[in-house]
C-alpha positions as CSV (number, residue, x, y, z in Angstrom):
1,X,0.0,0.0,0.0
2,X,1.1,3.6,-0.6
3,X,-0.8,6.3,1.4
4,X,0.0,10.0,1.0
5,X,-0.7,11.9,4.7
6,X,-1.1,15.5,4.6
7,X,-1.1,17.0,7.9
8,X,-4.5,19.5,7.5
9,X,-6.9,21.9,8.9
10,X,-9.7,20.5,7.4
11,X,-10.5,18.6,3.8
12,X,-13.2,17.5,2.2
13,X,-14.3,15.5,-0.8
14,X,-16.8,16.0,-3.2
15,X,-18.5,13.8,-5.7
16,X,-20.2,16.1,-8.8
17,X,-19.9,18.9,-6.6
18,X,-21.9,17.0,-3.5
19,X,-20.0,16.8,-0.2
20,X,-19.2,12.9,0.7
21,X,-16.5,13.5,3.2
22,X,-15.8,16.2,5.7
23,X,-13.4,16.4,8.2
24,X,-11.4,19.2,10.8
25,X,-8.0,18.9,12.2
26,X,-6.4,15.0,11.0
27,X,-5.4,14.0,8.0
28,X,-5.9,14.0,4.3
29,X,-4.7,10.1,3.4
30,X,-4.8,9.2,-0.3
31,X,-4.5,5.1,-0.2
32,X,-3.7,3.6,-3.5
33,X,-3.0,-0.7,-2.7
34,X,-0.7,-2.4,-5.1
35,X,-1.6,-6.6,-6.1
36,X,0.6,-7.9,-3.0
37,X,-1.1,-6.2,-0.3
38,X,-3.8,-7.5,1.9
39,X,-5.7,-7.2,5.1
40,X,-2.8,-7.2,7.0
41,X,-1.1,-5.1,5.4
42,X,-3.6,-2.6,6.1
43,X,-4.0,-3.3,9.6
44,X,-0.1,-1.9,10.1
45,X,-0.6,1.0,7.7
46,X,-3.3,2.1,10.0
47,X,-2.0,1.6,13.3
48,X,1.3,3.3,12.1
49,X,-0.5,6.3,10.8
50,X,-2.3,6.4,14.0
51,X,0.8,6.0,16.2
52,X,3.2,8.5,14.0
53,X,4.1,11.6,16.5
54,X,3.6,14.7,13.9
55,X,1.5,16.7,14.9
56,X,2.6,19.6,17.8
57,X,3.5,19.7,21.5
58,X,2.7,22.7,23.6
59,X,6.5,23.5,22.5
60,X,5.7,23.2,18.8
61,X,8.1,20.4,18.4
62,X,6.5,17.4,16.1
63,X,5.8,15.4,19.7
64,X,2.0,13.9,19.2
65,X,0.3,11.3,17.4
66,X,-3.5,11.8,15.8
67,X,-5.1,9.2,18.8
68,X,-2.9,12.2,21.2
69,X,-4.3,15.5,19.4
70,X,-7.8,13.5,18.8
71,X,-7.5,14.4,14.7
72,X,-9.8,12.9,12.2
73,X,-9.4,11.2,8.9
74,X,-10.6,11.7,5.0
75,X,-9.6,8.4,3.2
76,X,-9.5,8.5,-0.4
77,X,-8.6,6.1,-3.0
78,X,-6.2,6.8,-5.4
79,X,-4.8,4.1,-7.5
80,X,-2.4,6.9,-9.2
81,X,-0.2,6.8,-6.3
82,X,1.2,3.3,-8.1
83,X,1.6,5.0,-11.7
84,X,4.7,4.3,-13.6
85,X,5.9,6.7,-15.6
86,X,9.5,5.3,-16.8
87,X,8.6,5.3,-20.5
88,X,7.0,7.2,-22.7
89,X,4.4,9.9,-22.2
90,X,1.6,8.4,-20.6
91,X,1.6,6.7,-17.0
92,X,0.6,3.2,-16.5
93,X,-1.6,1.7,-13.7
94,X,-0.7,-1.6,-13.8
95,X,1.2,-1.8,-10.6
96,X,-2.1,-0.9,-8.9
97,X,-4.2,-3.8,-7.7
98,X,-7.3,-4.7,-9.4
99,X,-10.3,-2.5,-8.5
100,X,-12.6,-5.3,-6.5
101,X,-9.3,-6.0,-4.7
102,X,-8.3,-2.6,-3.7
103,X,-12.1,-2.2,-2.9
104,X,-11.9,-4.3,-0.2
105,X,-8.9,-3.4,1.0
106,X,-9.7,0.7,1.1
107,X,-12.2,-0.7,3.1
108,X,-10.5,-2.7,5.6
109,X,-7.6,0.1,5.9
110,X,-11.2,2.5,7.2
111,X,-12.5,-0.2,9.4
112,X,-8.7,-0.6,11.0
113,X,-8.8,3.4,11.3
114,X,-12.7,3.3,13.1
115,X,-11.5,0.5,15.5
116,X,-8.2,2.5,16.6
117,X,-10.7,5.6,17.5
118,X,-10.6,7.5,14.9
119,X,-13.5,9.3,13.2
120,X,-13.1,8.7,9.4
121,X,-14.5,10.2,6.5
122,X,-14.6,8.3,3.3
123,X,-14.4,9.5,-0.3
124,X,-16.2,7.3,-3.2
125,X,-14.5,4.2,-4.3
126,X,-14.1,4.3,-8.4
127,X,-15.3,7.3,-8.7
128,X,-14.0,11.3,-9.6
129,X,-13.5,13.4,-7.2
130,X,-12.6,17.0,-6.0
131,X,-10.5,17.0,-2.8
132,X,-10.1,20.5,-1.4
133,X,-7.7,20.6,1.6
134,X,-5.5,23.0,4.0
135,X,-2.2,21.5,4.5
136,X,-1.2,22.6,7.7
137,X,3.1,22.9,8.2
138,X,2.5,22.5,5.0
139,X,3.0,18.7,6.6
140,X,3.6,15.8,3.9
141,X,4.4,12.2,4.4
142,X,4.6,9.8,1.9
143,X,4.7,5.9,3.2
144,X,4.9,2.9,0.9
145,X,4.8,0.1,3.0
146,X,6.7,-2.2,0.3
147,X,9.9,-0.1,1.0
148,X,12.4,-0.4,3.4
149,X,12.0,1.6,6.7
């Protein structure tokens, strides 16, 4: 899985111009799951986006983790996090999973978030989207959980 975390005031997705997803203080995560990954991959994705100290202490220092500063999540899916674009022009997709798999596995990375205590907002599985965020810092993590570290 690759998951994009920006640190953010508040986000929100919309589906043809409809709100789907709404959130304050947290994180924006887009999730895009490669072919290898499954449901326990996204069980340590979670937990270590949960547990990762970076948001501020009373000192400013990057000291707390979202469970500490009681942030919400935005989850959207975004297969184009696994785009190749080596050759040519146009990027390829086919390092992202299938679409029923990375269905089910968007899902189970939310469930994983909602058990931890987190309130999580969802964007629309398969479908376009406008995200409209505030990065706070601005605050930007990338993790791939196929790479070392």
């Amino acid at each position: 899985m690759r998951a994009l975390l920006q640190r953010v005031s508040r986000a929100e997705v919309r589906v043809t111009g409809a709100p789907v997803g709404r959130i304050g203080p947290g994180l924006l995560v887009l999730l895009g799951v490669g072919p290898e990954d499954d449901p326990t991959v996204a069980v340590e994705l979670a937990r270590k986006i949960v547990e990762l100290r970076i948001f501020p202490d009373d000192a400013g220092r990057t000291n707390r983790s979202l469970l500490e500063v009681g942030g919400e999540v935005l989850v959207v899916s975004q297969f184009t996090l696994f785009a190749d674009t080596r050759r040519g022009r146009r990027p390829g997709f086919t390092g992202a999973a299938p679409p029923a798999q990375a269905e089910a596995l968007y899902g189970a990375f939310c469930d994983q978030l909602l058990a931890q205590g987190v309130r999580v907002e969802r964007g629309r599985f398969g479908t376009e989207m406008e995200v409209e965020l505030v990065n706070v810092g601005p605050f930007t993590i990338w993790l791939d959980t196929a790479a070392p570290g």
